[in-house]
MARVEXLO-117004 format. One line per field, with one value per residue (C-alpha): residue number from 1; z, y, x. Coordinates in nm, 4 decimals. Example, Ala and Ser with C-alpha at 12.3 -4.5 7.8 and 13.67 -1.06 7.14 Angstrom:
n <- 1,2
pz <- 0.7800,0.7140
py <- -0.4500,-0.1060
px <- 1.2300,1.3670
***
This chain:
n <- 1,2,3,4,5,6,7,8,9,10,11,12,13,14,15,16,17,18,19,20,21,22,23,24,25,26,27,28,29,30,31,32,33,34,35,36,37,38,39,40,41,42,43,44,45,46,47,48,49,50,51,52,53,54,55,56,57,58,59,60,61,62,63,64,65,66,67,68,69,70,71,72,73,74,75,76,77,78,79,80,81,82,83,84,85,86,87,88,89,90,91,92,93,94,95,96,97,98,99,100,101,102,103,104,105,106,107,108,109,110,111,112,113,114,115,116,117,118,119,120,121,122,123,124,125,126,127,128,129,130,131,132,133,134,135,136,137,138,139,140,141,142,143,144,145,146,147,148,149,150,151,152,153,154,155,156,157,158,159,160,161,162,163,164,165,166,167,168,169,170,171,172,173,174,175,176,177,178,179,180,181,182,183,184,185,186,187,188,189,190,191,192,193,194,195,196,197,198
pz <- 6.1957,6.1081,5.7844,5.7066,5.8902,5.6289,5.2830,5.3756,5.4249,5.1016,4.9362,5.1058,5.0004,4.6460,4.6143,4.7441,4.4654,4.2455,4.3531,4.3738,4.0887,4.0432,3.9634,4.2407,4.1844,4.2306,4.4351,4.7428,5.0100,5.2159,4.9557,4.7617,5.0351,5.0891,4.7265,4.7760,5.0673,4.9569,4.6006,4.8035,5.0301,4.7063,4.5254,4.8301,4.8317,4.4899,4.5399,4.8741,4.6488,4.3691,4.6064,4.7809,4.4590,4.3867,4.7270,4.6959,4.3442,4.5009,4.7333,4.4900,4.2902,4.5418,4.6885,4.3162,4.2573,4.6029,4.5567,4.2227,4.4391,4.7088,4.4357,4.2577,4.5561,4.6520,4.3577,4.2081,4.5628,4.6023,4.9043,4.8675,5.0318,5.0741,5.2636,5.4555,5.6020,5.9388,5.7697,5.5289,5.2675,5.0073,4.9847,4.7782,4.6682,4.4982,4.1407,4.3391,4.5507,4.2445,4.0962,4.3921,4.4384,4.0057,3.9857,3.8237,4.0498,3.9138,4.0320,4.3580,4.5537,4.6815,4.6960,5.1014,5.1715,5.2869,4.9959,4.8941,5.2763,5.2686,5.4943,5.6957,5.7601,5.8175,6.1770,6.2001,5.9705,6.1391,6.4682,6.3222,6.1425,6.4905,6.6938,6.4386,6.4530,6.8340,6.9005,6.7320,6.7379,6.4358,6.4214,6.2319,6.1141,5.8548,5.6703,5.2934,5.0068,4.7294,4.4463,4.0764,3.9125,4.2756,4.3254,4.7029,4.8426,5.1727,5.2779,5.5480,5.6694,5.8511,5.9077,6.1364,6.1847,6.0461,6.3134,6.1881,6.2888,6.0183,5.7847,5.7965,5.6022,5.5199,5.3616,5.2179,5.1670,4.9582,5.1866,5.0125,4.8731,5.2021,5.3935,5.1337,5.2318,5.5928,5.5441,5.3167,5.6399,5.8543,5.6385,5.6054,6.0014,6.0108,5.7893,5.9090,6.2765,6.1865,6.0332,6.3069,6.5231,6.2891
py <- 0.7937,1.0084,0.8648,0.9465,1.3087,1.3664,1.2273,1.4819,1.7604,1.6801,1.6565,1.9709,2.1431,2.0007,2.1619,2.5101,2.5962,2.4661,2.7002,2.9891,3.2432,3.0685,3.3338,3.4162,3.2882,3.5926,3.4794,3.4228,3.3819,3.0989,2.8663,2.9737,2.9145,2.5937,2.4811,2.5651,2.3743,2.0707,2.0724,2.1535,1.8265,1.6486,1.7400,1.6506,1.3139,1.2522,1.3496,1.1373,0.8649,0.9272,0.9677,0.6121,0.4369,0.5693,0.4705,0.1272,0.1032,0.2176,-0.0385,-0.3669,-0.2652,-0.3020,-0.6508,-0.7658,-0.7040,-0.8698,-1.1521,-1.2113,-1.1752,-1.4113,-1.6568,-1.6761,-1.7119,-1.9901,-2.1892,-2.1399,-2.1542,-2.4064,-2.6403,-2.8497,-2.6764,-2.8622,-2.7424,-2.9932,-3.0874,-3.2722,-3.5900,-3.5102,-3.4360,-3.2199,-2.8946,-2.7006,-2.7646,-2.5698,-2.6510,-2.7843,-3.0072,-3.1549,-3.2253,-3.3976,-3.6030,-3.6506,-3.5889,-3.3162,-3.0735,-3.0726,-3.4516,-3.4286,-3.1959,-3.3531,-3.6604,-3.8263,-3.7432,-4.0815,-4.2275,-4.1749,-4.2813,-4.6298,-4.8680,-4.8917,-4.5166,-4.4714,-4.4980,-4.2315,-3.9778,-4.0516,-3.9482,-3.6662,-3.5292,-3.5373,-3.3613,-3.1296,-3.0757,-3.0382,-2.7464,-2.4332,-2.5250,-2.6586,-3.0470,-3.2688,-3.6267,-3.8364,-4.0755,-4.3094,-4.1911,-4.4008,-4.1740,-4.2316,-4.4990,-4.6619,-4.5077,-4.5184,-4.1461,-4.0532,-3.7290,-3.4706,-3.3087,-3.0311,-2.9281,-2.6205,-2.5144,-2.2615,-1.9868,-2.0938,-2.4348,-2.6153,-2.6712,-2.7138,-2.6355,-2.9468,-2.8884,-3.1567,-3.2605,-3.5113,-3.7154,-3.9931,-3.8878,-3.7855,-4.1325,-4.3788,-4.1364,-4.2157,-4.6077,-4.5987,-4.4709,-4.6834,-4.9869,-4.8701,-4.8393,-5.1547,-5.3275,-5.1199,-5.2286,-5.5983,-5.5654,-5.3937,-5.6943,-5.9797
px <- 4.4506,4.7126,4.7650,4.4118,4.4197,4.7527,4.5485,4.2533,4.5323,4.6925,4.3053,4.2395,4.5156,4.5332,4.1118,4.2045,4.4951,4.2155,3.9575,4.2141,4.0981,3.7871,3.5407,3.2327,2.9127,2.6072,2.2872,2.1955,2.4792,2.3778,2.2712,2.5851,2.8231,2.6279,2.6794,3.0704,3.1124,2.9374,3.1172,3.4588,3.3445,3.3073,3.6490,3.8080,3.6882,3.7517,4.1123,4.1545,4.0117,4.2802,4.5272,4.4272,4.4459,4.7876,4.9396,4.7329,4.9350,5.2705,5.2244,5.1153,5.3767,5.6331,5.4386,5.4914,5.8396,5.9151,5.7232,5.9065,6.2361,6.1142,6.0232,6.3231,6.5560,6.3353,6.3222,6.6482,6.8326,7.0843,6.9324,6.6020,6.2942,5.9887,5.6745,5.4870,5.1625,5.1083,5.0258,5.3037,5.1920,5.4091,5.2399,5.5692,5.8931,6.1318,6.2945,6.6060,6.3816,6.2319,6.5425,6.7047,6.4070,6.4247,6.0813,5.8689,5.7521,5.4105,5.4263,5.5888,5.3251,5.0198,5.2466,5.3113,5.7146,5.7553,5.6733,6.0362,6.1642,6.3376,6.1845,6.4460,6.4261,6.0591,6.0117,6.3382,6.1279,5.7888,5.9730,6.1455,5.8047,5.6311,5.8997,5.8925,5.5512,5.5520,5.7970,5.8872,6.2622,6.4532,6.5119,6.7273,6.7772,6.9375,6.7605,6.7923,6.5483,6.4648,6.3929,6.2341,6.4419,6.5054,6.8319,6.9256,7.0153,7.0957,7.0090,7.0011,6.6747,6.6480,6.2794,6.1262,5.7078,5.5432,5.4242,5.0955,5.1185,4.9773,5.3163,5.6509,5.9734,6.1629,6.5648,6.7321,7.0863,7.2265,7.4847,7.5746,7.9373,7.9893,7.8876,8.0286,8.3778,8.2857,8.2268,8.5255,8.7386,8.6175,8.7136,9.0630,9.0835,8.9764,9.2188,9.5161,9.3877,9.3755,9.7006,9.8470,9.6930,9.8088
***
C-alpha cells in the first residue's frame, strides 16, 4: 500500500508541473473542470504505468545480473553439486560435477545417481538418500563410484533437502588419494608391528 500511495504521489506530482502554465480552456465550468479532472486522472495513470514499467525493469535487470552471478559460482565452483530427486534421479549438476563423474553434463541429468554407485556401496547410498530425504539436517557418507571408463573413485557425499521437499543437493568429493594414503598407513603399521613382534 504505501508503495502504491508513493507511485500515485510521484504521478501526481509529475502531471501538475505539466499542467503548470497550461493555458485555460473558455466554456462552461462544470463540464470544463470535469474534462480536467478526468484528463488529469488519465495522465496520472499513464505516468504510474511508466513509472511501473521502469521499476519492473530496475528490478529484472538486477534478477538478471544475479542470476548470471549465481550461475557462474555454481558451475565453475570448485566442489561437485548435484541436485536430486527422491528416486534419484539427477535433476542438475554443475560443470565440476560433470567432470568428476567424466561425463557430459548434457548426459549426466535425467540419469539415476546410482548408476555410478559400486555395488558394494549401494545399500550405503540407498540409506544415505533416504535419511536425507527424511530430515532437514545435512547428512554424510562415503561411498566407491565407478565412472565412464570403469575407473573406481571413492568419494565423499554430503547431501541436504530442499525447503521444498522434493530435491536435494548432493556435493561430492574425490577421496581416493586420500584413502589409498590411509590403507598405505595402515600397512606400514602393520609390518612395523609384525616386526616389532617377530
Amino acid at each position: 500500500p504505501n508503495a502504491v500511495a508513493e507511485l500515485r504521489r510521484r504521478a501526481d506530482a509529475r502531471v501538475s508541473e505539466h499542467q503548470k502554465g497550461q493555458p485555460s480552456h473558455a466554456g462552461d465550468k462544470k463540464s470544463q473542470g470535469d474534462v480536467v479532472r478526468a484528463l488529469h486522472e488519465l495522465e496520472v495513470h499513464q505516468i504510474e504505468l511508466e513509472l511501473q514499467n521502469a521499476e519492473l525493469q530496475k528490478t529484472r535487470n538486477e534478477l538478471e545480473a544475479a542470476l548470471e552471478k549465481f550461475t557462474d559460482l555454481y558451475d565453475f565452483a570448485p566442489v561437485a553439486y548435484l541436485t536430486l530427486d527422491p528416486e534419484g534421479i539427477i535433476r542438475e549438476a554443475n560443470l565440476t560435477g560433470a567432470s568428476l563423474l567424466k561425463i557430459e553434463r548434457s548426459t549426466l541429468v535425467n540419469r539415476r545417481f546410482a548408476s555410478f554407485v559400486a555395488a558394494a556401496s549401494l545399500p550405503a547410498f540407498d540409506t544415505f538418500l533416504q535419511k536425507v530425504l527424511a530430515a532437514e539436517m545435512r547428512q554424510s557418507c562415503e561411498a566407491t563410484l565407478k565412472v565412464e571408463g570403469g575407473v573406481m573413485m571413492e568419494v565423499e557425499m554430503e547431501a541436504i533437502l530442499f525447503k521444498s521437499g522434493r530435491t536435494c543437493r548432493l556435493t561430492l568429493t574425490d577421496i581416493t588419494e586420500r584413502k589409498r594414503a590411509e590403507a598405505q598407513l595402515k600397512a606400514s603399521f602393520k609390518e612395523i608391528n609384525a616386526l616389532k613382534s617377530a
